[in-house]
C-alpha positions in Angstrom: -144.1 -25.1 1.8 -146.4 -22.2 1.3 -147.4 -20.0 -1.4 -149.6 -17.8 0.6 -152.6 -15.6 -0.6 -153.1 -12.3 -0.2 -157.1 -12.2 0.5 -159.7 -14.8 1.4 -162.8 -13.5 -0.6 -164.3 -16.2 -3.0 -162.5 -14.8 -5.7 -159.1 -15.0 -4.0 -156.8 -17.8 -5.0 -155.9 -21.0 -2.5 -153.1 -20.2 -0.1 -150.8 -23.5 -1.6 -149.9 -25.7 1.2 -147.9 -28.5 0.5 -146.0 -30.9 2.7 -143.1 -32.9 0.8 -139.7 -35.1 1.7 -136.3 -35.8 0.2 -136.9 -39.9 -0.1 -133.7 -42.2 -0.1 -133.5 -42.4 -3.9 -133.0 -38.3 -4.0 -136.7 -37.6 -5.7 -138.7 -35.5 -3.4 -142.1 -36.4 -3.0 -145.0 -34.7 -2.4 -146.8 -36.1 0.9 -149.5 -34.1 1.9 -151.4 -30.9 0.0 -153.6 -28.5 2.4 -154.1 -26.2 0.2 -157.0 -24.1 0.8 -158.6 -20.6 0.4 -158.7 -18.8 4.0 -157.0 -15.9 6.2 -153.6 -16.1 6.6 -154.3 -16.8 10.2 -156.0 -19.7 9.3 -153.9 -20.8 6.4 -150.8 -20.1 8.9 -152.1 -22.6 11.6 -152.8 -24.9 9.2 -149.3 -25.0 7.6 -147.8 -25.5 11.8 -150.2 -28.2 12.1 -148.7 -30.1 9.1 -145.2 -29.0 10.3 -145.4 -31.3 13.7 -147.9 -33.7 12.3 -145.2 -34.9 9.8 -141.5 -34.0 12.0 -140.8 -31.4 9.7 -137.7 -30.2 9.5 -138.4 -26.5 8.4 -141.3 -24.2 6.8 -140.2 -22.9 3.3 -142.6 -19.7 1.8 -142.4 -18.5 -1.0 -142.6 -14.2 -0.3 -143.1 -12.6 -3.8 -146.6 -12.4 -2.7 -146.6 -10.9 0.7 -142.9 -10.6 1.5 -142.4 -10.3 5.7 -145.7 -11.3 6.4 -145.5 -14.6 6.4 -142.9 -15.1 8.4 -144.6 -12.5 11.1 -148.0 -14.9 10.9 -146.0 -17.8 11.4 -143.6 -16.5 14.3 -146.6 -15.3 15.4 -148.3 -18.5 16.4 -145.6 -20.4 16.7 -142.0 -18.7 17.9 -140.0 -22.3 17.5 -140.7 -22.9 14.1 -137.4 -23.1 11.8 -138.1 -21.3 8.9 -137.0 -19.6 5.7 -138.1 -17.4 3.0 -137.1 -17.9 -0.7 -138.6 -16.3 -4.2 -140.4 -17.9 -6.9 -138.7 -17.2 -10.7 -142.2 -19.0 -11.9 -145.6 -20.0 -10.8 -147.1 -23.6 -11.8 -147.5 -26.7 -9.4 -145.5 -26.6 -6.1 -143.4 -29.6 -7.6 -142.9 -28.1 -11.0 -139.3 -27.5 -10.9 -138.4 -30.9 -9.4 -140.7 -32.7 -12.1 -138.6 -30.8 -14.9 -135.2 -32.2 -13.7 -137.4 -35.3 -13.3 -136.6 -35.8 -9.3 -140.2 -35.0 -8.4 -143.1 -37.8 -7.9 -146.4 -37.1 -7.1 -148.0 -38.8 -3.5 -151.7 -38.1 -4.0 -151.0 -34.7 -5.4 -153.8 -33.2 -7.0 -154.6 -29.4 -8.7 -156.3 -26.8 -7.2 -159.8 -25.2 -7.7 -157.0 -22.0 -9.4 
């Protein structure tokens, strides 16, 4: 999942990178977090990296904040790459909704310098 950034100055916040999984018992579980404060070229590679490193089944970003573009970066770099767009009602943690209905677990998650 992403929640990119718009910029990459110092003062910019972290492009949110997360990689997570459905597990057997329904909870979904955070599994990797690359999040990171960078171009979206660089932010965009990185999320494709994590995308075959871990089989993913799809790349989910969240476009309140940059609408089309990610997509564009992504298809970009990568035509193959399943992918869809969806809209945040909230900002917090990238497993903030799942931890309220209590189906989230944290794998090594840990904040961000935001």
């Amino acid at each position: 999942a992403i929640d990119p950034s718009a910029t990459s100055t110092e003062s910019a916040d972290e492009c949110g990178i997360v990689c997570a999984a459905l597990g057997a018992d329904g909870h979904a579980y955070v599994l990797e977090d690359r999040s990171l404060r960078a171009s979206p070229n660089r932010w965009a590679s990185d999320a494709i990296a994590v995308y075959h490193k871990r089989l993913a089944d799809r790349i989910v970003a969240e476009t309140n904040n940059g609408g089309e573009m990610v997509e564009q970066i992504i298809r970009g770099l990568d035509p193959e790459i399943a992918y869809r767009a969806c809209t945040a009602a909230g900002r917090g943690r990238p497993d903030d909704g799942l931890r309220e209905r209590r189906r989230g677990r944290g794998g090594g998650w840990k904040p961000s310098s935001r």
